[in-house]
ROVODO-681752 format. One record per residue (C-alpha): x, y, z. Coordinates in Angstrom, 3 decimals, decimal comma. Layout:
N
+----------+----------+----------+
|       c1 |       c2 |       c3 |
+----------+----------+----------+
|        X |        Y |        Z |
...
+----------+----------+----------+
***
This chain:
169
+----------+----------+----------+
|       c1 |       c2 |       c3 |
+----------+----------+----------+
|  -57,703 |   84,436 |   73,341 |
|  -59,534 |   87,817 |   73,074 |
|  -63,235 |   87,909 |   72,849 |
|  -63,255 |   89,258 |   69,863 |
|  -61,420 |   86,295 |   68,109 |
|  -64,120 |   83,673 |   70,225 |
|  -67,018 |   85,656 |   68,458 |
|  -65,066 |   85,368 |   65,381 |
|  -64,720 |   81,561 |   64,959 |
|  -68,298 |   80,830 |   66,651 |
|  -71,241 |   79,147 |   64,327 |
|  -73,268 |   82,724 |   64,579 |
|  -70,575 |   84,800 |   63,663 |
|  -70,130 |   82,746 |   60,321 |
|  -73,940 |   82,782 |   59,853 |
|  -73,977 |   86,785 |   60,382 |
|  -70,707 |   86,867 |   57,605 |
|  -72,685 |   85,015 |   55,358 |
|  -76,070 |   86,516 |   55,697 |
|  -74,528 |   89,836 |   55,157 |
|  -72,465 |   88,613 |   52,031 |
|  -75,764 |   86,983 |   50,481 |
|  -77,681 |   90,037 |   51,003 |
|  -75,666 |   92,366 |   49,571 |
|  -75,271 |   89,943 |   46,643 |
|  -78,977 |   89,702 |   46,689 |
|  -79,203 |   93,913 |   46,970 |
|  -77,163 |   93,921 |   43,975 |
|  -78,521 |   91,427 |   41,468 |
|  -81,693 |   92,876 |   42,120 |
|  -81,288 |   96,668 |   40,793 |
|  -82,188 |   96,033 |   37,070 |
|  -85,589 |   96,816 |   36,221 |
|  -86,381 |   95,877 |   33,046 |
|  -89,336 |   97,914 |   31,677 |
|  -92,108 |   97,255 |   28,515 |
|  -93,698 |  100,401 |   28,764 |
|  -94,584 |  102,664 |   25,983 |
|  -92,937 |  105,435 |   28,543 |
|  -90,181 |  104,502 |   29,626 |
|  -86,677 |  104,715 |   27,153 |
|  -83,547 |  103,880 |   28,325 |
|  -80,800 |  106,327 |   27,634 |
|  -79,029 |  104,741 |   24,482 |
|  -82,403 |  104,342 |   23,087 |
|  -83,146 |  108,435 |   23,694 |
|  -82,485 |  111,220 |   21,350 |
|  -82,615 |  108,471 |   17,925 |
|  -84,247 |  108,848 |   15,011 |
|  -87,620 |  106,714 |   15,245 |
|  -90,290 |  106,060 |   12,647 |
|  -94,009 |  106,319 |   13,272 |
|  -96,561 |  105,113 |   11,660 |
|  -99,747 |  105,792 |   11,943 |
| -102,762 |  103,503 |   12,448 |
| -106,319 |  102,534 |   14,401 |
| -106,480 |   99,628 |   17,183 |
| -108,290 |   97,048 |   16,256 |
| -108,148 |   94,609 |   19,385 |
| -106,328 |   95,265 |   22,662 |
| -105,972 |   91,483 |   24,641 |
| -105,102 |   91,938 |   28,732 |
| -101,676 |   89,642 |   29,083 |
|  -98,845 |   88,876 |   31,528 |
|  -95,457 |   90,462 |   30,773 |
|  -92,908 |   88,392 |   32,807 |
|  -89,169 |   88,310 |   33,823 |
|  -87,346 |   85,347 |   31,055 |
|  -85,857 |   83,897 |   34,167 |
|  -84,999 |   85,447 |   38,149 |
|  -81,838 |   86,902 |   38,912 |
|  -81,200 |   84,460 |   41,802 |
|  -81,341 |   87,661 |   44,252 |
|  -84,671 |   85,522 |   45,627 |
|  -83,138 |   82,782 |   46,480 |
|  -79,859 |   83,465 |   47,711 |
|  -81,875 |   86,239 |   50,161 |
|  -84,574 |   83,568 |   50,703 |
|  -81,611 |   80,378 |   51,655 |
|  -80,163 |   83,270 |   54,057 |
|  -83,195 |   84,092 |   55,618 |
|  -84,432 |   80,417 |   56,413 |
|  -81,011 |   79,150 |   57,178 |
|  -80,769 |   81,925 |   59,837 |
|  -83,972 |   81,120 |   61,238 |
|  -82,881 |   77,226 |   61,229 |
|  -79,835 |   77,778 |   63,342 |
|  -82,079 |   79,430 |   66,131 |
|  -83,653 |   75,709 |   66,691 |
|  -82,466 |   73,171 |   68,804 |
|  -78,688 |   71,949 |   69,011 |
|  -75,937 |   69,822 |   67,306 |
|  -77,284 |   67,662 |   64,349 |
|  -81,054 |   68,870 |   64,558 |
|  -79,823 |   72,397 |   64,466 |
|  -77,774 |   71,665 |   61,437 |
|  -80,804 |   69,782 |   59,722 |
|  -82,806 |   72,739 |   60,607 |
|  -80,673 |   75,534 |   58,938 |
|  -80,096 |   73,270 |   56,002 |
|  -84,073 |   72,954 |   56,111 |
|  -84,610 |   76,432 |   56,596 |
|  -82,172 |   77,423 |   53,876 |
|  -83,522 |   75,243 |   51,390 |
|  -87,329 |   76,139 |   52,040 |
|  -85,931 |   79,930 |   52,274 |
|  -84,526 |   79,281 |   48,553 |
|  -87,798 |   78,180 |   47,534 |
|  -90,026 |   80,574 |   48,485 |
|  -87,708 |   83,776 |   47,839 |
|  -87,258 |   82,362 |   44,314 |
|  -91,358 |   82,509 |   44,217 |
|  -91,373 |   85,881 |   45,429 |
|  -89,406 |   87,167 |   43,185 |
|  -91,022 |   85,374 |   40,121 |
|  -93,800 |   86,901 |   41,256 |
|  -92,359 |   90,545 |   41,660 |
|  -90,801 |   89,668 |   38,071 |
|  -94,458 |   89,966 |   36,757 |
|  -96,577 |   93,001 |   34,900 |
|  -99,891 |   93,541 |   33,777 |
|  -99,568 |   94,155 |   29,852 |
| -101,557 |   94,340 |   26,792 |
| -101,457 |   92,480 |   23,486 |
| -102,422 |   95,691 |   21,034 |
| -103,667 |   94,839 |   17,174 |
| -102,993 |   97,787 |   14,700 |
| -104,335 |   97,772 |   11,120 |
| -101,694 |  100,725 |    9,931 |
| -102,951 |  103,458 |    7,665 |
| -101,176 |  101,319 |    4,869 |
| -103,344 |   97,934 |    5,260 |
| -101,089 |   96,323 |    7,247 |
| -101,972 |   94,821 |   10,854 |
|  -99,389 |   94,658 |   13,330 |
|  -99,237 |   93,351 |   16,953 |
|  -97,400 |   94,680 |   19,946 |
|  -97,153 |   93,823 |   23,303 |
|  -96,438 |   96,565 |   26,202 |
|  -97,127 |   97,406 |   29,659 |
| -101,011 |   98,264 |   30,253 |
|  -99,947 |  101,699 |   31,553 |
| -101,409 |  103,642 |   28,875 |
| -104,918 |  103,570 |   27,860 |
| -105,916 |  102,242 |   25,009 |
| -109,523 |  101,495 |   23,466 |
| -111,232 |   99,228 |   19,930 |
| -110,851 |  102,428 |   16,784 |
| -108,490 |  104,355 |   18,682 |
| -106,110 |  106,421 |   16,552 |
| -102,719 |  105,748 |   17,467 |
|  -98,706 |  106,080 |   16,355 |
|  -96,779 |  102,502 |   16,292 |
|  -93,490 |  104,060 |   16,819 |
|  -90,163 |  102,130 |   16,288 |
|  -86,468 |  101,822 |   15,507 |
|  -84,253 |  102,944 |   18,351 |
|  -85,049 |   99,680 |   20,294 |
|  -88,630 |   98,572 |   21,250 |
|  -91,711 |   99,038 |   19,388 |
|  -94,269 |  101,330 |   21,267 |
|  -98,043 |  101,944 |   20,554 |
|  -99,050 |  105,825 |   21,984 |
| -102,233 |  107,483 |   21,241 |
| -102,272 |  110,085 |   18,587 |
| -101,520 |  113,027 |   20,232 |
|  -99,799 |  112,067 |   23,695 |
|  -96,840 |  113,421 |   24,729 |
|  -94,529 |  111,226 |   25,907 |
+----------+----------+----------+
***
């Protein structure tokens, strides 16, 4: 038997397979960045007609935007992490206890750290439009906005956005 097929059927070669597979899984999953900013469009919602309306703000609220659910990518990096560092303890049964342990912990607080990545600062914006009526909007707090502020809702190629009268974006 070569030494090459001994590494390949040891416990730590499987652990180093798997590790790799979850991470890559986990490098994956985790590419979509979903954005509620007032800047950002995403290409099928560019170069559409939009409508703007204009109005003044008449109460900006701080808020959390947040993720609807995680992609898993925490957890499945997190299990891979702690069950590696499990099998590096102790031997037979206590080692497998402590990767299961490690894995399990690992899932736990990857999943938490990536709720909390999943999180944004945002603002809950009240408009009373130039016609009387008073709408509310939610967005990212990445542009500035202030109480009698003049403003453009603008809408209908996806989200609804809230810009100050005037800014390019």
């Amino acid at each position: 038997m070569s030494l090459i097929t001994r590494f390949a059927r040891t416990n730590t070669a499987r652990v180093v397979a798997c590790v790799a597979l979850l991470a890559s899984v986990a490098l994956v999953s985790g590419c979509a960045k979903p954005s509620a900013s007032a800047n950002v469009y995403t290409y099928g919602q560019a170069q559409r007609d939009q409508v703007v309306r204009n109005g003044t703000v008449i109460n900006v609220r701080p808020i959390t935007i947040q993720n609807e659910r995680t992609s898993g990518a925490g957890v499945v990096a997190g299990g891979a992490v702690g069950g590696v560092g499990g099998s590096t303890i102790g031997g037979g049964t206590g080692r497998t206890l402590a990767v299961l342990g490690g894995a399990i912990l690992g899932a736990l607080a990857g999943d938490a750290v990536e709720d909390r990545a999943g999180k944004k600062d945002g603002l809950e914006i009240t408009v009373r439009l130039d016609n009387g009526e008073t709408r509310v909007i939610a967005q990212e707090a990445d542009v500035s906005l202030v109480l009698n502020q003049r403003v453009q809702v603008v809408s209908g190629a996806g989200p609804t956005r809230v810009v100050p009268v005037g800014q390019n974006n």
